[in-house]
N, C-alpha and C positions, 0 to 999 in steps of 0.2 A: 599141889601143896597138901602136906598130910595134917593132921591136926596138930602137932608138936609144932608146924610152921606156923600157926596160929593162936599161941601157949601165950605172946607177948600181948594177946589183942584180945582175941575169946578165943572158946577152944568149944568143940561140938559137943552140944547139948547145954549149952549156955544159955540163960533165959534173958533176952534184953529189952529192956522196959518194963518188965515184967507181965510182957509178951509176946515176945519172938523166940523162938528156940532154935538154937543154928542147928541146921542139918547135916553142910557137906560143903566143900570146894567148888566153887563155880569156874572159879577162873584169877590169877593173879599176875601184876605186874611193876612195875619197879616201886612203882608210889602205892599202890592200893590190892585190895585181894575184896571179892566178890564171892557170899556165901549164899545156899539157900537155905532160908529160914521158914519156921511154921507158924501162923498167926494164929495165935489160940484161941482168941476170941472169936474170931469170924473162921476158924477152921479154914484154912486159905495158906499154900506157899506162895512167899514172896523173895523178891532178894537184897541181902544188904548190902552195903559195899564201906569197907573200913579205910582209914586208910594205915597206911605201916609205920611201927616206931620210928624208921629212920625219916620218912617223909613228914611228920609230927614235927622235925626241927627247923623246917624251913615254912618260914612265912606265907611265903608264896607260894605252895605246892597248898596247904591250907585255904588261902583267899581263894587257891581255883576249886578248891573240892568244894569250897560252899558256894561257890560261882554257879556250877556247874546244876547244885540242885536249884540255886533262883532261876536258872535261866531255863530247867526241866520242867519246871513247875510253870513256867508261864505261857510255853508254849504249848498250845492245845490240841494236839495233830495224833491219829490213830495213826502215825507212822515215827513217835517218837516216843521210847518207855518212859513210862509215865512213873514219875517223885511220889510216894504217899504220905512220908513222912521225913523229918529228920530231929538227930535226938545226938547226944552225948552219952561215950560210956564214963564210968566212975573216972578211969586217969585223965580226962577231958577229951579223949581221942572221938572227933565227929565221927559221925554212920548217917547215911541218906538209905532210905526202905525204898524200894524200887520194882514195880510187876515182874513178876516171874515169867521168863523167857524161855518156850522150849523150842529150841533150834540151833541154829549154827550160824556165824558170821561166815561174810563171803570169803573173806582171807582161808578159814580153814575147806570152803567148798573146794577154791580153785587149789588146795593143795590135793585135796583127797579126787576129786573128778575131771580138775582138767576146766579150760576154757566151757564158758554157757552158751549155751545157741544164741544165735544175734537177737531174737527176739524178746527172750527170758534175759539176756542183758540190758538191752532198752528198759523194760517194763522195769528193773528193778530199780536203774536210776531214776525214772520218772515219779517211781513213788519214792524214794529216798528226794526229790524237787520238791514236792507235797509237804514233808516235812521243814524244807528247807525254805519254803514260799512263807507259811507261819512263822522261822526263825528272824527270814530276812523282812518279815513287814513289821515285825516288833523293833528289830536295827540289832539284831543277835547275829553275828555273822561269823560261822563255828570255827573255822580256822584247821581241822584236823578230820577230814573227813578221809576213808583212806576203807578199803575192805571190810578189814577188822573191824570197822565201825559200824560196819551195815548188818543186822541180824536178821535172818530169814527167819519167819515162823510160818506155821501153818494155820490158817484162817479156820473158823465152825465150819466154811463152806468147801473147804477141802482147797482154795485157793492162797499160794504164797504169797506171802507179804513182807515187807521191806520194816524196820525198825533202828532211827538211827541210834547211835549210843554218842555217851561223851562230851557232852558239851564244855569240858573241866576247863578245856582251854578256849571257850569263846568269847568273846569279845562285843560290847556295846558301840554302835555309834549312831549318828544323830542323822535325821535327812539328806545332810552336806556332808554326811560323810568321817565327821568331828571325831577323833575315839574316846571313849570313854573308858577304854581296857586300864588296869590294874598293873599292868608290865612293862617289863624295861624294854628300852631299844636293843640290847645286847642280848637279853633273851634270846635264845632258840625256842620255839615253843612248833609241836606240830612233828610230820612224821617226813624228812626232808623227800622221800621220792615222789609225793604227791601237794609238795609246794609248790607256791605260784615264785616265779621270780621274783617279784615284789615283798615276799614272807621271806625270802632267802634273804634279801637287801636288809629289810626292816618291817619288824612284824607294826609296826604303828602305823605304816600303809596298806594293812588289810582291809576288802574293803568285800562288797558280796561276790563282784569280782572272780577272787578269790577263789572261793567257794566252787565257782562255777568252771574254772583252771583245776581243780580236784576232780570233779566231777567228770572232767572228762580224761584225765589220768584215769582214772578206778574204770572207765567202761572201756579206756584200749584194753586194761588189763583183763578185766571179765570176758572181751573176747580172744584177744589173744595170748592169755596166759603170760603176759612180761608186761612189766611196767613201763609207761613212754621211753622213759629215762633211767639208764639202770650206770653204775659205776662201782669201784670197789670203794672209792675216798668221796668222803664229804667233798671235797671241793673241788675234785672233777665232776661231781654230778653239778654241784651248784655252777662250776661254767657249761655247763650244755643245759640247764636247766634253761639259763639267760642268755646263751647266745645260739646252740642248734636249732636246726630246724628240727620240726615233729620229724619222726618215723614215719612211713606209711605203714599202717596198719594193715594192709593190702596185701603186705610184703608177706605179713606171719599168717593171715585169713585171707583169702584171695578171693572169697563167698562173700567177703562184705561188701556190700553199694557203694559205689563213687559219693554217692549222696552223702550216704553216712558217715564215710571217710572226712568227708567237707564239714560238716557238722563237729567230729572230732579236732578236727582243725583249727575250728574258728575257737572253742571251747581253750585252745592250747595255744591262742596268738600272747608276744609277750608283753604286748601291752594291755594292760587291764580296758583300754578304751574300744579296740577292737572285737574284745568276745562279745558273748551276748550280754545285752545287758541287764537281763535279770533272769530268775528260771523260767519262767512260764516263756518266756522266746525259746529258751533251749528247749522247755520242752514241747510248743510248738512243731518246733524242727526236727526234731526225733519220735512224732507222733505217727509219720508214714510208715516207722522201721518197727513199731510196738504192736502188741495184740489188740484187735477191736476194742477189746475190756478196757482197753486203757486209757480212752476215751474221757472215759471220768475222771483219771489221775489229770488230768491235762486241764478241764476245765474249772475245776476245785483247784489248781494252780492260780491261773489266771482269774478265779473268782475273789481268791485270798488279798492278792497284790491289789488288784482293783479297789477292794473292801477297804484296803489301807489308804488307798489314795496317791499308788506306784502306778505311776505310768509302764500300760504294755504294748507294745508298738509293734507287736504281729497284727495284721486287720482282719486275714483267710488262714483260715484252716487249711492244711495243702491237702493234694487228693490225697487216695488211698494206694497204698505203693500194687504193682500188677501181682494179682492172684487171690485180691480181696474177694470178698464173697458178693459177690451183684445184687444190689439192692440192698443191702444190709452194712455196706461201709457206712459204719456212723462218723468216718474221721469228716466224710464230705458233707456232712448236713453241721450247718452251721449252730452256736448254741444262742437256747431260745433267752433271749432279752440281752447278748452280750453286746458291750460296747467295748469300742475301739478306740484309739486314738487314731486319726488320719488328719488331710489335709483339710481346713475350714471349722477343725472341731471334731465332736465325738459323733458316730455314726452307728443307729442300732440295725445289727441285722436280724431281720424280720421272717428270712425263708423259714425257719425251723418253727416260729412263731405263728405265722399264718397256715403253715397243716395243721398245728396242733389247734387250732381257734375252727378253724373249719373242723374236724372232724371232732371237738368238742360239741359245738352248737349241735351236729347232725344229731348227736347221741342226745344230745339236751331234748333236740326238739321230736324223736320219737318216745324219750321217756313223757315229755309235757302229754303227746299225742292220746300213748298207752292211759296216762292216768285219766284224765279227761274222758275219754270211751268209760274207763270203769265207775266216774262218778256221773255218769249221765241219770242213773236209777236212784240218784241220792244217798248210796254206800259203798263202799271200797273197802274188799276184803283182802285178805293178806295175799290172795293169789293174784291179787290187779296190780300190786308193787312188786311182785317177783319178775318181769320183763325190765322193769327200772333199777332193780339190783344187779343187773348184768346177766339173767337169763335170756335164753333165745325167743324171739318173739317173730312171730308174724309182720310185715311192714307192712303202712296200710297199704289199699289199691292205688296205683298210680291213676291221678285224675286222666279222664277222657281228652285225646288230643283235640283240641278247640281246632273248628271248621271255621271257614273265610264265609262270611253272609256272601250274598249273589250279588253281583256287582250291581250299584244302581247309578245314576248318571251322574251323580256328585261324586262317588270313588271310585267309577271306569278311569284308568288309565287314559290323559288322553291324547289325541294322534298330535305327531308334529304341524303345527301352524305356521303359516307367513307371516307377511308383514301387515297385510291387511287385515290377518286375524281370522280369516277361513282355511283347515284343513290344505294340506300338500294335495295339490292334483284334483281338487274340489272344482268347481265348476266357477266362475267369478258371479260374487254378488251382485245385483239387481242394483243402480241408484237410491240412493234414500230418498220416499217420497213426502210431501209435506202430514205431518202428525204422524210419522212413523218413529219408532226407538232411534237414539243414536247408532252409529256403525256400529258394530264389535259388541255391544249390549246384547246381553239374552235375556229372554223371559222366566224368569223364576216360575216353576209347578206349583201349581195349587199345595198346598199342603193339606194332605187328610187327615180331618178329622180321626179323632184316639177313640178305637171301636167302644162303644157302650156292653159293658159285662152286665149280664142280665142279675137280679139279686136274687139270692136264695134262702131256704129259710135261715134265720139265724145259728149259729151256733149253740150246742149246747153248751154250755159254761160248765167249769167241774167243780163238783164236788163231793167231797170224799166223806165215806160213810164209813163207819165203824160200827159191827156189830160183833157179837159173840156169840158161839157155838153152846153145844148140850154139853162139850165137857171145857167150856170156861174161855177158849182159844179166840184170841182176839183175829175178825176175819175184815178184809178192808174193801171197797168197791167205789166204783163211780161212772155218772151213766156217761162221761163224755167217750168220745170212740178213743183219744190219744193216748187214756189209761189203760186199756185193756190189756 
C-alpha cells in the first residue's frame, strides 16, 4: 500500500501522539494496515497498526481491535509481539503501538522456499505452544492461528524464533469452559482451512481444543507445503472439514515418522474430546521429532499450565528419536522438580534432581575443603577464593585405604559348630566334672591393662611476642614449636 492508500488514516511522516513518526507500509489487510513508526523519544522503531475507514463502521470489527490489544497485553510470552501502547487519532480511529518485527511470517516462507525440514517445523510449532500455554492458562483461546500468523525473527543469538500475531479474534472463557467472547453465533470469525469443525458449526463452541485442531493443520502444511483440507467452495471444504478422514501426510513427505504422522492425527480427530488435551501434551508428543534445544520450549510449556493449576497428564518424557547425540539427549533426563499427574496423586520425579544435588554438594564440599586449608594461618587472600570461583584446583589426597586389624578371638570368623556346641569334626568333649563351667560356656581372657604412657615434660604454652625492627616493622615470634 503506498502512502495515498493511507491519505484517509495517516499518511508517512505523520507525528502521532506527538511521538511516532510513520515511516513506511508494513503490511495490510481487509480491516487494518500495519505501519512502521519512529519513537522519538526513545529513538526506537516500532509498529502501529490502524484500522481502515471502512472497518471504523462496524462495531464489531472495533470491539475485536481493542480485544486483540487487552488480550496482547496480558499475555506475557517472548513468543507473542508485545502491546506498548494504545491511543486514538483525531477522527477517533483506534491505533495499538506494537514491537517491531523483522522477519517474515511462515505463510510468505512456505510461498517463497517451499515445505521446512521436519525438524525446524516441529520446533516452530512448539514454541508458537509456549505462547499458546500463557494464552490458554489466562482462558484466551485465539481462534485464528494459521501461518500468516506465525512471524519468524532472528534471535541476538543468531537462533529463529517463533512470534504469534493476532489475537483480534480471540475469545475469553472460564475453567468450564463458559465463553465469554463478544460474538454472534452466525459470525464467521477465523480463516476456514485451519478451522476445527466445531468453529465451522459454531464459533461459541471454541474451546483450546481448537486451537490445538490448528495447530496441527499449520505443521501438515509447514511440511508438506498443502493444507489438511484444501477445496475450491467454502462448503465443500466445511464438509470434509467435519466428516473426511485426515490425509496422510506420508502421502506428500514420505521422510516423515509414523510417529509423527499419529501425533498429526490425533491433533486433527474431529472431536475436540479426542485430541490432546492441552499443548504441553502435544508438545510432549512432538518433543522426540524437535531439536535438543527445544527441550526448553517443552518444559516452559508444561511449567506455565502447571503454574495455572491445568492439569497435564503426560508423566515421561519419551526417549530421544534414533540418531540423538549419546549422552547429551536432554529429551531423556527428566525435569528437575516436575510433577505429574498419575494414579494415587501427584508424583515428583527426582532422577534429574538427585545428579544435580549430588554433583552440587561434590562442588560445595571441595570449595568448603579449599577455603578452610586457606584459613588455617588466620587469612584468606584473594587467591584461596579463586578455586571456589570455578578455577581449576588441585583435589585433596585421597585418604589412605583403611587395613583390617589382625584377627583376635572375638572377630575370627568362627568355624561351623554342632549341636553340642564344639567345632565340626572336633574331638567330643570330656563330661562336666563337679565345680567345672557349664557345657558350651567359655572363659572370657583376662583383659589387659591400657599401657601406661610415660609423661613428659610439659608443653610449652604459646605465646606470642611482638617486637619491632631498626626501621619500625612490626616482627612477630613465639617459643612454642607449632608456630614456627
Amino acid at each position: 500500500m503506498s502512502s495515498e492508500g493511507l491519505s484517509s488514516t495517516v499518511r508517512e511522516g505523520d507525528i502521532i501522539a506527538g511521538k511516532y513518526r510513520v515511516e513506511r507500509v508494513l503490511g495490510a489487510g481487509g480491516m487494518g494496515v500495519v505501519v512502521a513508526a519512529h519513537h522519538l523519544q526513545l529513538d526506537e522503531r516500532v509498529a502501529l497498526k490502524f484500522l481502515l475507514p471502512d472497518a471504523l463502521k462496524n462495531a464489531e470489527i472495533v470491539a475485536r481491535f481493542a480485544r486483540e490489544a487487552r488480550a496482547a497485553v496480558k499475555i506475557k510470552s517472548e513468543h507473542v509481539a508485545r502491546v506498548i501502547d494504545v491511543g486514538q487519532l483525531e477522527n477517533g480511529s483506534p491505533y495499538m503501538v506494537m514491537e517491531y518485527l523483522d522477519g517474515g511470517d511462515l505463510g510468505a516462507w512456505l510461498e517463497q522456499r517451499g515445505p521446512l525440514p521436519v525438524e525446524q517445523a516441529v520446533e516452530f510449532v512448539l514454541q508458537a505452544c509456549v505462547a499458546l500455554a500463557d494464552a490458554h492458562a489466562l482462558g484466551i483461546v485465539h481462534r485464528d492461528l494459521k501461518p500468516a500468523n506465525l512471524f519468524c525473527v532472528r534471535r541476538s543469538d543468531g537462533q529463529l524464533s517463533i512470534k504469534v500475531l493476532d489475537f483480534g479474534i480471540s475469545k475469553m472463557v472460564d475453567p468450564v469452559g463458559q465463553s465469554g467472547a463478544m460474538t454472534r453465533t452466525s459470525a464467521v470469525l477465523g480463516t476456514p482451512l485451519y478451522m476445527s469443525p466445531e468453529q465451522i458449526r459454531s464459533t461459541r463452541d471454541v474451546t483450546a481444543q481448537s486451537d490445538i485442531w490448528s495447530l496441527g493443520v499449520i505443521l501438515f502444511e509447514l511440511m508438506s507445503g498443502k493444507p489438511a483440507f484444501q477445496s475450491e467452495t467454502m462448503m465443500e471444504l466445511a464438509v470434509k472439514v467435519t466428516n473426511d478422514p485426515t490425509p496422510s501426510i506420508r502421502s506428500f513427505r514420505p521422510e516423515v515418522p509414523p510417529a509423527l504422522e499419529a501425533v498429526i492425527a490425533r491433533c486433527l480427530e474431529k472431536a475436540p474430546a479426542n485430541r490432546y488435551p492441552n499443548v504441553a501434551d502435544l508438545a510432549i508428543a512432538l518433543l522426540p521429532f524437535a531439536p535438543l534445544r527445544a527441550r526448553t520450549s517443552v518444559d516452559r510449556i508444561s511449567g506455565i499450565l502447571e503454574a495455572a493449576g491445568l492439569s497435564v497428564s503426560g508423566v515421561d518424557f519419551p526417549p530421544s528419536p534414533p540418531g540423538a547425540a549419546a549422552g547429551v539427549a536432554a529429551a531423556t533426563i527428566p525435569a528437575v522438580g516436575r510433577t505429574t499427574a498419575g494414579s494415587g496423586g501427584r508424583k515428583t520425579v527426582l532422577v534429574g534432581g538427585v545428579v544435580a544435588a549430588t554433583v552440587g554438594l561434590l562442588a560445595l564440599g571441595t570449595a568448603v575443603t579449599i577455603f578452610r586449608g586457606a584459613g588455617v594461618h588466620g587469612g584468606v587472600t584473594g587467591d584461596s577464593f579463586a578455586p571456589a570461583l570455578g578455577q581449576s584446583a588441585p583435589l585433596p589426597p585421597a585418604p589412605a585405604p583403611a587395613t583390617d586389624p589382625a584377627p583376635t578371638a572375638e572377630t575370627r570368623t568362627a568355624a561351623p559348630v554342632a549341636s553340642d556346641g564344639l567345632p565340626v569334626g572336633a574331638p567330643p568333649r570330656p563330661p562336666p566334672t563337679a565345680g567345672s563351667r557349664p557345657v558350651g560356656s567359655a572363659k572370657k581372657p583376662p583383659v589387659a591393662p591400657a599401657p601406661t604412657v610415660p609423661k613428659g615434660p610439659a608443653a610449652t604454652p604459646c605465646k606470642l611476642t611482638k617486637t619491632l625492627d631498626r626501621n619500625g616493622e612490626p616482627h612477630f615470634s613465639c617459643p612454642c614449636a607449632s608456630c614456627d
